[in-house]
BAFI-3210 file (N, C-alpha, C; in Angstrom, 3 decimals, decimal comma, padded with zeros to 6 digits):
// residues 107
n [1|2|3|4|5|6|7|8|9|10|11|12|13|14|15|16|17|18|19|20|21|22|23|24|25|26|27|28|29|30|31|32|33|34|35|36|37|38|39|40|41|42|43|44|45|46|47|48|49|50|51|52|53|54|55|56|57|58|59|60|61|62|63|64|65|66|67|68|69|70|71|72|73|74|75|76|77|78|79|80|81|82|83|84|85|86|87|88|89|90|91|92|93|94|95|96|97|98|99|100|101|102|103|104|105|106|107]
n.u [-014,661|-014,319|-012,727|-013,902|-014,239|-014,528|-015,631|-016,851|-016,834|-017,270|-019,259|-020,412|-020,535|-018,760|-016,599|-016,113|-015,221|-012,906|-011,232|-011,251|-009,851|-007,512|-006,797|-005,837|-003,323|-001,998|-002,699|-002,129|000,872|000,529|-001,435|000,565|002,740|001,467|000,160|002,557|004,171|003,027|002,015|004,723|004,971|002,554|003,610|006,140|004,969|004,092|005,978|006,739|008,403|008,603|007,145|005,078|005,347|005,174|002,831|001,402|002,421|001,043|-001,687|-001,486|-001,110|-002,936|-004,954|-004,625|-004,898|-008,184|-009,029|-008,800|-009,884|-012,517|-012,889|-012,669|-015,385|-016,887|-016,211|-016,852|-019,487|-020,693|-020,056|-021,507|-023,894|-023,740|-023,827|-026,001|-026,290|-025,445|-023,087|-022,243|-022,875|-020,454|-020,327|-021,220|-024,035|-027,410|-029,666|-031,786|-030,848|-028,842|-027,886|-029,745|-031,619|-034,989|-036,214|-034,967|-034,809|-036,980|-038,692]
n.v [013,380|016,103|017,015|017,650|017,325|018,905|021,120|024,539|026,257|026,372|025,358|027,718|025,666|023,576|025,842|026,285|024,104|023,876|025,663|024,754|023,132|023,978|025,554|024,065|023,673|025,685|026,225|023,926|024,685|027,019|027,118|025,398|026,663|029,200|027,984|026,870|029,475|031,098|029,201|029,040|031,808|032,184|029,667|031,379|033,347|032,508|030,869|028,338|027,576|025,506|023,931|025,174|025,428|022,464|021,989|024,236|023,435|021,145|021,784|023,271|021,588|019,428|021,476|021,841|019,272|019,437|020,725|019,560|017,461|018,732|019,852|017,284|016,143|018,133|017,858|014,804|014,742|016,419|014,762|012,786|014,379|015,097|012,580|011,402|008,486|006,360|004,538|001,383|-001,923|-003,844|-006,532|-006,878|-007,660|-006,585|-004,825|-006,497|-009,034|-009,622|-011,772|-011,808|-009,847|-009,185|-010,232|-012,929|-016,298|-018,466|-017,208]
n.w [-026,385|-025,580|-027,725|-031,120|-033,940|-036,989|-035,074|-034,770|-032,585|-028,928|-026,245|-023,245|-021,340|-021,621|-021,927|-019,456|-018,448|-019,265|-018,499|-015,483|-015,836|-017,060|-014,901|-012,920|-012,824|-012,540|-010,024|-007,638|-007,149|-005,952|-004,051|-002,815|-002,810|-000,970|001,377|002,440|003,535|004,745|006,639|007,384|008,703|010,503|012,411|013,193|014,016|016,144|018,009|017,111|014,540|012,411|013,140|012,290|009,675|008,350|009,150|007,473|005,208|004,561|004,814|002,432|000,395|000,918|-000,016|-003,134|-003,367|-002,853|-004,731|-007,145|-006,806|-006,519|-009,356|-010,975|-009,911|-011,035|-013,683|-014,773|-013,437|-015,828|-018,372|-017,817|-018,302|-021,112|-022,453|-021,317|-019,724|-017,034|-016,110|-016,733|-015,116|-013,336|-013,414|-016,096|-016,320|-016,274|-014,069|-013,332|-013,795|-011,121|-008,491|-005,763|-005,581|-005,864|-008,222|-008,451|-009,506|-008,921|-007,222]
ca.u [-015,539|-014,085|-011,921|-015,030|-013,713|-015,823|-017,290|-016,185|-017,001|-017,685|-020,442|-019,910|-020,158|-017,222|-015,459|-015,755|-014,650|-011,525|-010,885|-010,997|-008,945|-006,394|-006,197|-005,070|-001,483|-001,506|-004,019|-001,349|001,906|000,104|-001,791|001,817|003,462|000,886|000,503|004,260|004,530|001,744|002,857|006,117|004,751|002,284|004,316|006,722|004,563|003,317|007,374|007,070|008,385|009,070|005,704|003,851|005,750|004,368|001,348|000,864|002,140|000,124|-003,229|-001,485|-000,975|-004,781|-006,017|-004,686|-005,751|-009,746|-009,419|-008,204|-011,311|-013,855|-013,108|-013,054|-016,739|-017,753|-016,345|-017,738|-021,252|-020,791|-019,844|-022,795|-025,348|-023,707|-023,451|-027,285|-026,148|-024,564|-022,115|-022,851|-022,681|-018,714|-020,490|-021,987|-025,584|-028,494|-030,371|-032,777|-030,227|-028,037|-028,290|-029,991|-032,859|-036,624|-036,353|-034,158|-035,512|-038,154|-039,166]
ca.v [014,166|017,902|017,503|017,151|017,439|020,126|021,987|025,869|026,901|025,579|025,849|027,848|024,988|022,981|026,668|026,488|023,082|023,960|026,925|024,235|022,122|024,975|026,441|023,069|023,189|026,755|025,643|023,242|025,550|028,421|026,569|025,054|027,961|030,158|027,419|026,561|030,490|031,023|028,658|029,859|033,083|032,241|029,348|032,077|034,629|031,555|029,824|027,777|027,987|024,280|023,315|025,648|025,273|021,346|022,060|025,045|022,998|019,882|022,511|023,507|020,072|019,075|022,636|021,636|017,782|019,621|021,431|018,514|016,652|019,554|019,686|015,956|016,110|018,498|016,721|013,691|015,521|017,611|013,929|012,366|014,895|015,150|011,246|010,986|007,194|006,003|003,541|-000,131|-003,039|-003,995|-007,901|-007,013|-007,522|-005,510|-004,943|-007,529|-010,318|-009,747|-012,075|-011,041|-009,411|-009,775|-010,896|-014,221|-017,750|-019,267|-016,745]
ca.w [-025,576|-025,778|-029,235|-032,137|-035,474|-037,921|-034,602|-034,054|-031,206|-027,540|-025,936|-022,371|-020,001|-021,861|-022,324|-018,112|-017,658|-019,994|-017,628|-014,514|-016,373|-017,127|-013,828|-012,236|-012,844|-011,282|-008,440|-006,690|-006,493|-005,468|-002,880|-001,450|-002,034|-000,030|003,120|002,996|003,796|006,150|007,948|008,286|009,432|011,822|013,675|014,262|015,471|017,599|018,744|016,440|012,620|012,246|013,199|011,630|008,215|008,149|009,186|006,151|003,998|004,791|004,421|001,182|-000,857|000,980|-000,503|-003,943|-003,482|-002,876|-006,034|-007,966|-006,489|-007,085|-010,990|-011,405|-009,666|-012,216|-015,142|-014,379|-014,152|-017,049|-019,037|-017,863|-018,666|-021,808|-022,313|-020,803|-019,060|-015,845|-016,124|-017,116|-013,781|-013,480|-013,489|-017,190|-016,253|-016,071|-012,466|-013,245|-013,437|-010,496|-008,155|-004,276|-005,581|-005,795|-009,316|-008,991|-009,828|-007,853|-006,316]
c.u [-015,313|-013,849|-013,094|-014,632|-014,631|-016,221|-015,558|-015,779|-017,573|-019,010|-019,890|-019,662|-018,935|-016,432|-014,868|-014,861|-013,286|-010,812|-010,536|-009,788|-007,663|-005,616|-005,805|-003,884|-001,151|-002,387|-002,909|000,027|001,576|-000,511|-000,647|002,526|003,148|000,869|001,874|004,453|003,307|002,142|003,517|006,033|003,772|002,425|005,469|006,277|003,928|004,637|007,478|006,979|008,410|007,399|004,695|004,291|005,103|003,243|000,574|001,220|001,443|-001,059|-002,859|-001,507|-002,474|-005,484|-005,747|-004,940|-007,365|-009,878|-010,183|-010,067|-013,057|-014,308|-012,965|-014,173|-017,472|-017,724|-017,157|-019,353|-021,355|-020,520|-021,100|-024,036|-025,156|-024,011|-025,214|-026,936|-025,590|-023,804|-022,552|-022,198|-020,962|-019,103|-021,212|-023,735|-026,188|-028,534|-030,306|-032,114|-029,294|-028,915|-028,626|-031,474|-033,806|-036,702|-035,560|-035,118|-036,219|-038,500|-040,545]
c.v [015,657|017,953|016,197|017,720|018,337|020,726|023,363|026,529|025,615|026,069|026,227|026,860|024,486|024,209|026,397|025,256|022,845|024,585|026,155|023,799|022,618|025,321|025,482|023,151|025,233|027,041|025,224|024,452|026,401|028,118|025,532|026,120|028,849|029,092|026,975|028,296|031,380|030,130|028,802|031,098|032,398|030,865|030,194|033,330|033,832|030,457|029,140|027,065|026,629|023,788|023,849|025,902|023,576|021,458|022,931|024,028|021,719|020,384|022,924|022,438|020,012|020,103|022,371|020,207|017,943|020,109|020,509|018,272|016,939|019,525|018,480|015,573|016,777|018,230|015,890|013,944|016,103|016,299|013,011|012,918|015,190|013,492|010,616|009,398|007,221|004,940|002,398|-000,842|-003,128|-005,407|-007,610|-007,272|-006,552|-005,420|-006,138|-008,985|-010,714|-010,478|-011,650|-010,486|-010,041|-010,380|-012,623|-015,582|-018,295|-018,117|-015,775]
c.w [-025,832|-027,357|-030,116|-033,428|-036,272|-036,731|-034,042|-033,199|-030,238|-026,689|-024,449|-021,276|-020,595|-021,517|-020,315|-017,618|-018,380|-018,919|-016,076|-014,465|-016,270|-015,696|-012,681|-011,847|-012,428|-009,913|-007,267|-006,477|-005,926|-004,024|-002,028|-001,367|-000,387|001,463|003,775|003,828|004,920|006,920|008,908|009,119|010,958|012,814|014,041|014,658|016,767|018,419|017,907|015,104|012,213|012,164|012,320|010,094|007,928|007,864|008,052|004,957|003,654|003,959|002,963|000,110|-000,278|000,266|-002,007|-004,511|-003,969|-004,062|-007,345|-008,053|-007,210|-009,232|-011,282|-010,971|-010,849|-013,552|-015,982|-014,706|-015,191|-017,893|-018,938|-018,286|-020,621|-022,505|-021,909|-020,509|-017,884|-016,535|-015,860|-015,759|-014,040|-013,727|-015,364|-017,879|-015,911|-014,268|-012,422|-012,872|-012,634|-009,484|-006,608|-004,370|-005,691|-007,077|-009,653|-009,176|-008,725|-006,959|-007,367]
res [x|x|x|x|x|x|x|x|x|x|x|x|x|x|x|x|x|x|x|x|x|x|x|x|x|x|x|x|x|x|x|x|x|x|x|x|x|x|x|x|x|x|x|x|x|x|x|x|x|x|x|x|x|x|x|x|x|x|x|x|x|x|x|x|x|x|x|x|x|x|x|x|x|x|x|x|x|x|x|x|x|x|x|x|x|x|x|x|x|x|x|x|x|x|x|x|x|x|x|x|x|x|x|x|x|x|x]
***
């Protein structure tokens, strides 16, 4: 899909979804760093540092979980439009021959 043997250059949407790709693995520390430390600050300008260190860093692993999520949404789309298909039945048949629908036998 990305690595094409003989080609030069990228065209900008791949160059962007390199750039997603890239900025993953400094997406997650940065987003536990920063809610591990927010946290810590404002459960103790609020009593309590304990609580509010969990709770930042909870919002920080979930804030680098959404990232994750967001660039494997646009992948995905950016592989399909390149790819022009959806993904074949998991049973190996078409529509037409699954069974439930308006098309089955005797009917």
């Amino acid at each position: 899909m990305f690595f094409r043997p003989g080609r030069k250059d990228a065209s900008p949407k791949e160059r962007a979804i390199w750039g997603d790709l890239m900025s993953l693995g400094m997406v997650f520390p940065i987003a536990i760093a920063a809610g591990f430390f927010v946290g810590r600050w404002v459960g103790g300008l609020l009593g309590h540092p304990k609580a509010g260190l969990v709770v930042g860093l909870a919002w920080g692993v979930a804030t680098g979980f959404w990232e994750l999520y967001k660039v494997t949404v646009r992948l995905d789309r950016w592989d399909q439009e390149e790819h022009g298909k959806q993904d074949p039945p998991e049973d190996g048949r078409s529509g037409d021959d699954r069974p439930g629908g308006d098309h089955g036998p005797g009917r």
